[in-house]
C-alpha positions as CSV (number, residue, x, y, z in Angstrom):
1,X,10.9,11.1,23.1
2,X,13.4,9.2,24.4
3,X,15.9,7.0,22.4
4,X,14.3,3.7,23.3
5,X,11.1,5.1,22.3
6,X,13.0,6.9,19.0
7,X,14.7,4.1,17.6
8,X,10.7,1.1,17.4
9,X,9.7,4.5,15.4
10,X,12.3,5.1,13.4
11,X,12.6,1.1,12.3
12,X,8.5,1.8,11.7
13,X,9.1,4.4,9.5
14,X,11.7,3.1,7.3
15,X,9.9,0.3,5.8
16,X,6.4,2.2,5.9
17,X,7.7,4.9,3.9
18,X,9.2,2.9,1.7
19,X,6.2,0.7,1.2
20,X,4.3,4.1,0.4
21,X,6.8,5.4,-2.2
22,X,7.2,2.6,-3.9
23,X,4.2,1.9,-4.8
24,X,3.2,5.3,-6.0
25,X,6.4,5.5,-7.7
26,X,5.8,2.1,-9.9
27,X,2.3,3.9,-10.8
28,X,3.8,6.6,-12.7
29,X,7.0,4.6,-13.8
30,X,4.6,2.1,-15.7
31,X,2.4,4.8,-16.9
32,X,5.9,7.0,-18.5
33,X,6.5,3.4,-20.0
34,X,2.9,3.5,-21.7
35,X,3.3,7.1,-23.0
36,X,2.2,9.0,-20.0
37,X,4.3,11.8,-18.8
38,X,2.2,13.0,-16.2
39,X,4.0,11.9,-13.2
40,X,7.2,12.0,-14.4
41,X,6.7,15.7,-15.6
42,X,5.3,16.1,-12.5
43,X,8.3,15.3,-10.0
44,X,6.5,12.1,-8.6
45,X,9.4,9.6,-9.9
46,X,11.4,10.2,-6.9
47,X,12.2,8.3,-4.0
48,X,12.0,11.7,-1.5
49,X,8.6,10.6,0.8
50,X,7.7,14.3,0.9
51,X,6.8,14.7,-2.4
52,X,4.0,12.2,-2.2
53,X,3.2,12.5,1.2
54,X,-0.8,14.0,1.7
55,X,-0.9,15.6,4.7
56,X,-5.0,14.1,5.4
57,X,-4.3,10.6,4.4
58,X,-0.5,10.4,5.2
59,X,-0.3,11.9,8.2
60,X,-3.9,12.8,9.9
61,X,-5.5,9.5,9.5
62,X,-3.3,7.4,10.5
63,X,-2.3,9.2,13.2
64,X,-5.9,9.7,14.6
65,X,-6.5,5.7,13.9
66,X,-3.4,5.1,16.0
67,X,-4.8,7.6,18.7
68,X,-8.5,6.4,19.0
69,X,-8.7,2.6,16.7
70,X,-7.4,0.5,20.2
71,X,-9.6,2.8,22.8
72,X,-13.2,2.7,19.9
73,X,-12.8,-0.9,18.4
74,X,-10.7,-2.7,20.5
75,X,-7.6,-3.2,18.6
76,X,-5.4,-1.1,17.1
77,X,-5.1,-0.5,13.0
78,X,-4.0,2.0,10.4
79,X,-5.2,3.0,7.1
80,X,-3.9,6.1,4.9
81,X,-2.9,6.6,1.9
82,X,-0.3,8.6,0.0
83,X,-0.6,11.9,-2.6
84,X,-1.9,9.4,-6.1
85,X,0.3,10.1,-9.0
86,X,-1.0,11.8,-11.7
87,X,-2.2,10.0,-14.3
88,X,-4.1,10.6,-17.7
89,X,-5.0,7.4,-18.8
90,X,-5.9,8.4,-22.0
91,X,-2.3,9.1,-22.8
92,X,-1.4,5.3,-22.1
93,X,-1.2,3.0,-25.3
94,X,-2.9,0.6,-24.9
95,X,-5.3,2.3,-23.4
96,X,-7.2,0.0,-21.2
97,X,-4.3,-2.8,-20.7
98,X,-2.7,0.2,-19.5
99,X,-4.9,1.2,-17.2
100,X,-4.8,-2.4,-15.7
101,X,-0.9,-1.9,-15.5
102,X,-0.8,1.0,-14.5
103,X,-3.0,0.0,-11.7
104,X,-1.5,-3.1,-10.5
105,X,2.2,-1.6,-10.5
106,X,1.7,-0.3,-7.3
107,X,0.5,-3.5,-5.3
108,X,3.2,-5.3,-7.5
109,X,5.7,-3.5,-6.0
110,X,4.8,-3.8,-2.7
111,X,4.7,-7.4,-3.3
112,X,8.7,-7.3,-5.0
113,X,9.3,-5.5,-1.6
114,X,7.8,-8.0,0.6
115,X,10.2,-10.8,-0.6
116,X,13.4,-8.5,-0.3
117,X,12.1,-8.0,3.4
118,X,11.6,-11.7,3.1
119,X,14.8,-12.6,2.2
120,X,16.6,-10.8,4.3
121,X,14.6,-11.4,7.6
122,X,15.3,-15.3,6.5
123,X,19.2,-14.2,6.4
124,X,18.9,-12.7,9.4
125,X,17.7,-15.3,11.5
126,X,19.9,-17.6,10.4
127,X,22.8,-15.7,10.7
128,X,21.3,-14.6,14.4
129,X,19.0,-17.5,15.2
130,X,18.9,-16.1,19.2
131,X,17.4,-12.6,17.6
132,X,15.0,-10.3,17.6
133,X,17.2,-7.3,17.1
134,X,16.3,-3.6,15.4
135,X,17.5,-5.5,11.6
136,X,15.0,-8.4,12.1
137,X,12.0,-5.7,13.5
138,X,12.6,-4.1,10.5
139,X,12.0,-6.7,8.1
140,X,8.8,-8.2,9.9
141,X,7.3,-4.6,10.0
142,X,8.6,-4.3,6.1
143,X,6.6,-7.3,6.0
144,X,3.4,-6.3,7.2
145,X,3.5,-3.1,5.7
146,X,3.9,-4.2,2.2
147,X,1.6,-7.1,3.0
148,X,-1.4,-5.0,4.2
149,X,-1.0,-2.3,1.3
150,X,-0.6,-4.9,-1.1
151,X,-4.1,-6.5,-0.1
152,X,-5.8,-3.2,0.7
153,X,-5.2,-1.6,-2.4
154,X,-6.5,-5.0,-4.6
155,X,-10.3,-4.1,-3.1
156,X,-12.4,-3.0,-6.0
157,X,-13.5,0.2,-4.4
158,X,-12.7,3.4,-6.3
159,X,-10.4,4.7,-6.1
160,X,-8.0,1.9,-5.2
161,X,-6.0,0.1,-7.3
162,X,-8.4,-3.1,-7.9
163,X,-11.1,-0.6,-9.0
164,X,-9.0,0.1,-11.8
165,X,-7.8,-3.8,-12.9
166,X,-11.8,-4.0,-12.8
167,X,-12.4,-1.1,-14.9
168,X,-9.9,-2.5,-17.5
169,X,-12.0,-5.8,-18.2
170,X,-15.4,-4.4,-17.8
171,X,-17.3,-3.2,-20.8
172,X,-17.3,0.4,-21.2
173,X,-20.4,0.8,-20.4
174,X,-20.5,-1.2,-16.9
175,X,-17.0,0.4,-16.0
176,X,-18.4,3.7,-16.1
177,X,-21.6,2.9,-14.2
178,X,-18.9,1.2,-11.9
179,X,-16.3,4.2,-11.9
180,X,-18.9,6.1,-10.6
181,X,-19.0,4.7,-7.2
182,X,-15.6,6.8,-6.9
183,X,-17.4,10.2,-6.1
184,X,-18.1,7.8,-2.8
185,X,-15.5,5.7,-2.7
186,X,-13.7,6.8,0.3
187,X,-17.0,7.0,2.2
188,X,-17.8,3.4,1.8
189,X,-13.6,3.0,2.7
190,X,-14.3,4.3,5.7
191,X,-17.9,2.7,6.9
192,X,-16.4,-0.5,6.3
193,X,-13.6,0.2,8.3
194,X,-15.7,1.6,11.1
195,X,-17.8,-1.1,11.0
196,X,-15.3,-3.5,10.9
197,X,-15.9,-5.4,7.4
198,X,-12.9,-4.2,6.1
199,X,-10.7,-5.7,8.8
200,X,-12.8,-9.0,8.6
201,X,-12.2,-9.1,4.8
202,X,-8.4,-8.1,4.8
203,X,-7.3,-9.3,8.2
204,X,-7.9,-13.4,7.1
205,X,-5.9,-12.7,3.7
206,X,-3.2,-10.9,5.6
207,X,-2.6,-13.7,8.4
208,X,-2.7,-16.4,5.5
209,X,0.1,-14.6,3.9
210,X,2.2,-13.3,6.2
211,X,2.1,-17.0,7.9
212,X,2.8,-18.5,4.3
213,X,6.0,-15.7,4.4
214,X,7.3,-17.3,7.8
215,X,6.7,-20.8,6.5
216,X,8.9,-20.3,3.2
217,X,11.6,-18.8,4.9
218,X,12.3,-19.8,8.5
C-alpha cells in the first residue's frame, strides 16, 4: 500500500474508530454512574480500540461488505459492530430508566461527536474555503460515521440500542415477549440489509441529517 493509498485510510480510520469507542465507552460510563461496575471492572472504559474491537463484527463484516456490497447490490455499504460492554442491568438503580440510559448513551455520543466534527469541518472551511484537504476529509467522514451509527443503532431490533429505550417503556410483560426477538435479532439485521430495507429505512434519515449538518454550518 502506497502512501496515497495509506493516508484516505488512515483519515477513515480515525474518526471510525473513534465513533466505535465512544459509543461503547458512554454505555458502560452511564451504567458505572447507575451502580453498574461491570464494564468498568471489566477494562471497557478505555479509549484503546483493541479492547472493544470483535474480530466478526469489527473486522470480518465489514471488511467482506466492503469486498462484495458494490459488486452484489450495486453500491457500496458497511455495517459492524463493536465487542458490547458488559452490562447487568439489574445492578442499575433505577432499574428500567437505566436501562433506557444506559442504552441511549451510546447513540448520544455519537451524536456529541458529530457536532465536534461539525464544528470543526465549519472552521475549516472557512479558514480554507478553496479546500478539501486530509483535515476537512476527516471531519465529513467523522460525520458520516457518527451519523450512520447514531441512526443505526436507534432501530428497535435486539440487540441494538433502540431495542433497549423500547424495553424501558414497555410493560414487563410485552418487553419480554419483545426481548425475545434478540435470540434473532442479528438475523433479521442482516435480511434487511440483504434485502435492502435497511438501507431504504436508514439511508433517507441519514441524507436528511447530514444535509441539515452542511446547512447549519457552511
Amino acid at each position: 500500500m502506497n502512501a496515497e493509498t495509506l493516508l484516505p485510510v488512515l483519515l477513515l480510520l480515525v474518526p471510525a474508530v473513534l465513533a466505535v469507542t465512544v459509543h461503547e465507552i458512554a454505555h458502560g460510563w452511564v451504567a458505572l454512574k447507575l451502580g453498574d461496575r461491570t464494564a468498568s471492572d471489566a477494562g471497557r472504559l478505555s479509549l484503546n480500540p483493541l479492547r472493544h474491537v470483535d474480530l466478526v463484527g469489527t473486522v470480518a463484516v465489514p471488511l467482506s461488505l466492503y469486498l462484495v456490497s458494490d459488486f452484489v447490490f450495486g453500491s457500496t455499504f458497511f455495517f459492524g459492530w463493536a465487542k458490547p460492554v458488559p452490562v447487568r442491568w439489574s445492578h442499575l438503580s433505577p432499574r428500567r430508566p437505566g436501562i433506557a440510559a444506559v442504552a441511549a448513551a451510546g447513540p448520544f455520543s455519537n451524536l456529541l461527536m458529530l457536532a465536534v466534527w461539525a464544528a470543526l469541518l465549519g472552521v475549516l472551511v472557512k479558514l480554507n474555503p478553496a479546500g478539501p484537504d486530509a483535515l476537512i476529509y476527516m471531519c465529513k467522514v467523522g460525520i458520516m460515521f457518527n451519523a450512520a451509527i447514531m441512526i443505526i443503532n436507534l432501530v428497535p431490533i435486539p440487540p441494538l440500542d433502540g431495542s433497549r429505550i423500547v424495553t424501558a417503556v414497555l410493560p414487563p410483560r410485552w418487553a419480554d415477549r419483545y426481548n425475545r426477538l434478540e435470540a434473532y435479532g442479528l438475523l433479521i439485521i442482516v435480511a434487511l440489509l440483504v434485502t435492502g430495507i435497511l438501507q431504504q429505512i436508514v439511508g433517507p434519515l441519514l441524507v436528511a441529517l447530514v444535509s441539515l449538518v452542511g446547512t447549519l454550518i457552511l
